[in-house]
N, C-alpha and C positions, 0 to 999 in steps of 0.2 A: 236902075243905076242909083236912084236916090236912095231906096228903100235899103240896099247894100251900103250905100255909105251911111243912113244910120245907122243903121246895126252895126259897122264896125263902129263907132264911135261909142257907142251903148260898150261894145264889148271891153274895147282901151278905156274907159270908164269905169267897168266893177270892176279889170283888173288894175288899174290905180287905187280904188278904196279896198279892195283885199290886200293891195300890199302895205298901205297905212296903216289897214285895222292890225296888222299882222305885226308890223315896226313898232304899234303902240303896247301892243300885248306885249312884244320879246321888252319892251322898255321898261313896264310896270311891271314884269317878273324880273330883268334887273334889277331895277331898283328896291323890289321886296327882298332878293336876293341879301343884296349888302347889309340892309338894314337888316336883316336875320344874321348877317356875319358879323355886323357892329354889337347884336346884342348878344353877342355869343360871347364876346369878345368880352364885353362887357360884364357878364355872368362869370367868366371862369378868373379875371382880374380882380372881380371885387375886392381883397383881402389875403395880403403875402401870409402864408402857413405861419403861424405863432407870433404874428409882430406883437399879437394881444389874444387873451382867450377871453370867450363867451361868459366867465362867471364873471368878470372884471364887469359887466354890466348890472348882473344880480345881486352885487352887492356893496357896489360902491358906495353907496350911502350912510352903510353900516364902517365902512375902512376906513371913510375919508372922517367920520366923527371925529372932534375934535378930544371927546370924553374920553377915547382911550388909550390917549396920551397926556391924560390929564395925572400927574402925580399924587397932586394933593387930595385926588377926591380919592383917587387908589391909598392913600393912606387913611381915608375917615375910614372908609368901608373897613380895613383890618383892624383901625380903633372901634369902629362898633362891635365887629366881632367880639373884640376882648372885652369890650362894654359887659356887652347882655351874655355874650360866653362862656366868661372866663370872671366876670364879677369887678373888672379895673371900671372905677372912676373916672371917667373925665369930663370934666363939667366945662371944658370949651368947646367939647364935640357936640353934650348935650343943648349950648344954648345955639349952637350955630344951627343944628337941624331942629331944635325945639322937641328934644324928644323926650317922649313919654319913659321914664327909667328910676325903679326902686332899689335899692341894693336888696341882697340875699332873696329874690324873688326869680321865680322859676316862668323864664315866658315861652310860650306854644312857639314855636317856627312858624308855622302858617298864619299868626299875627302876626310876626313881623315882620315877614315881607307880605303883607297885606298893609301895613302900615310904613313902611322905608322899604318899597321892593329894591331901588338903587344900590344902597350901601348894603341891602339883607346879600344882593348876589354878587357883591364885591366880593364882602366879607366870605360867603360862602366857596367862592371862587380858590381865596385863599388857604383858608381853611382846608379843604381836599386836595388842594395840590401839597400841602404841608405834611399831610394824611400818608397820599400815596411817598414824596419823597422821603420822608421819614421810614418808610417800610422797604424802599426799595433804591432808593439813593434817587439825585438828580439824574444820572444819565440815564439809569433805566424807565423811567419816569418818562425821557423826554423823546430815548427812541426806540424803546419799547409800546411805554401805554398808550403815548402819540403819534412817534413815529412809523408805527405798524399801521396806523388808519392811511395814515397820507398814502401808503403804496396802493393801498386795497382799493382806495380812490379812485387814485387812477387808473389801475387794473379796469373796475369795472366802469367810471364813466369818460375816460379819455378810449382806452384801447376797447372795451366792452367786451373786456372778457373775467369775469369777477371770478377773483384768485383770494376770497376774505373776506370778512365783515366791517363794517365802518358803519359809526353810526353821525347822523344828521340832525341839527335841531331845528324845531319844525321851522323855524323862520327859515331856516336854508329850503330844506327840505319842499317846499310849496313853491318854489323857485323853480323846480324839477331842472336841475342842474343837468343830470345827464340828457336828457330830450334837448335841449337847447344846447349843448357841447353836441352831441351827435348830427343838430340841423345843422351846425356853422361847419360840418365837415360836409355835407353834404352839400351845403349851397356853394362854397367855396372851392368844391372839388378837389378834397383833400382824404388822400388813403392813408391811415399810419400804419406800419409794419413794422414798426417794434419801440419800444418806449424803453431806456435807461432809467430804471427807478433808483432811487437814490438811496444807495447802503449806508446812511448813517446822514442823520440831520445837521447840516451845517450851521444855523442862527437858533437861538432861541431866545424869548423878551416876554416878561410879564406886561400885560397891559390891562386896563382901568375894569375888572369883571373878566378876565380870561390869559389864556396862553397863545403865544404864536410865534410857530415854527416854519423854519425856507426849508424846502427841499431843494435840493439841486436833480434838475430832470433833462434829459436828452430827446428828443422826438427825429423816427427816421422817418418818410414817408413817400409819398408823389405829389404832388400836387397839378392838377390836367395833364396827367401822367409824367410830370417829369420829377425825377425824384430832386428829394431836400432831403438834410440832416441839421437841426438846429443846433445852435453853441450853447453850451450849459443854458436852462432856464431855472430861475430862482422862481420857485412859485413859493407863495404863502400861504399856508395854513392855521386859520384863527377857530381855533379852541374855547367853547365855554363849558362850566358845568352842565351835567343831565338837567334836562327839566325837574327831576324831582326833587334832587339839590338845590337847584337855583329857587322851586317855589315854596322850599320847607317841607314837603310832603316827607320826603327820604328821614327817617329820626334817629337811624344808628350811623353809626365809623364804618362799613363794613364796607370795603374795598370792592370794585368790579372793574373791568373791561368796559362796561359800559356808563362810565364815571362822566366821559367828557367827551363831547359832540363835535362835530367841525360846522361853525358858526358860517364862513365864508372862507374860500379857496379866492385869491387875486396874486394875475402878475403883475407886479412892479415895477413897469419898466425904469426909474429910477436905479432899481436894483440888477438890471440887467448889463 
């Protein structure tokens, strides 16, 4: 009789710790359970479809400069041009930068922006945009030789399917703008399905070494499969010369497509 009421107690015994162990398991899989839905949750919120895009990172440092809203330096730069260019005088420009300058003397490009790179790709800046508008007017200038990069842009690194040529100057360029635009759709779980590119450039502004133009652009998409369709975005496109203009190398007028680079792409949401 004893030996039988051990054993049952033995038995009501592992079956109370089988049902423990069992209560603690289903617990610890709840609980991993949520914490996988919280960070799930977490993962596909990160970031509402377009409130900002990925190049606003790459190059904000270059936008927010305060040089290229600086006037007065945008005008030495096209006074040096005419300095050492064109053979004008001026002896306020020369004492304020202390420059080296003889009249009727012939100087190499690639001393002088070896010696004033600043004001050499100012000047230079001005110079080929005066070049190109002079051969082809302002507006084709502006949405033609520029405004054709902006679509081809975003053709190949918003939608990634490259409809053109655009060309990048290397400071952008080692940014690998499209790899970082293609993760922030990916992490954020964002499909685009067709992109409004923008038939004619809305803004354009000279600034301190370059041009910059707003697109107006539409983005339709899903995002954790629900769709969106954004309200017009202003994106920015900032313009400077080829490198070979900007470092003197380039020594004739002779016009190309490949004149002017996109420095940085930023939305402004100011601008929005």
């Amino acid at each position: 009789m004893k030996i039988k009421r051990i054993l049952s107690i033995l038995l009501i015994s592992t079956i109370a710790l089988t049902a423990m162990g069992c209560s603690n398991t289903k617990n610890v899989a709840d609980k991993q359970a949520v914490q996988a839905s919280q960070s799930t949750i977490t993962e596909v919120t990160k970031e509402e479809a377009f409130t900002t895009i990925p190049e606003n990172k790459l190059v904000e440092d270059f936008v927010k400069d305060p040089k290229l809203q600086d006037k007065t330096l945008l005008q030495d730069g096209i006074a040096f041009n005419n300095l050492y260019g064109a053979d004008k005088p001026n002896d306020e420009l020369i004492a304020k930068y202390n420059l080296d300058y003889k009249p009727n003397t012939v100087y190499e490009l690639t001393d002088l922006y070896d010696k004033y790179p600043e004001l050499f790709q100012i000047g230079m800046n001005s110079l080929f945009t005066q070049f190109h508008t002079n051969k082809d007017g302002y507006d084709t200038f502006i949405q033609k030789t520029l405004g054709s990069q902006t679509v081809n842009y975003l053709s190949d690194v918003w939608m990634n399917e490259k409809s053109g040529d655009y060309n990048l100057s290397d400071e952008f360029k080692e940014k690998n703008s499209k790899e970082t635009f293609q993760k922030y759709l990916k992490e954020n779980n964002i499909k685009i399905t067709d992109i409004a590119y923008p038939e004619h450039i809305s803004g354009y502004s000279v600034i301190t070494g370059g041009n910059k133009v707003t697109a107006k652009v539409t983005v339709k998409g899903t995002q954790n499969k629900k769709a969106f369709e954004t309200e017009q975005l202003y994106v920015d496109f900032y313009f400077v010369p080829s490198k070979e203009i900007r470092t003197g190398i380039k020594k004739d007028d002779k016009l190309s497509d490949k004149d002017f680079e996109i420095r940085a792409v930023y939305l402004d949401s100011d601008e929005q």
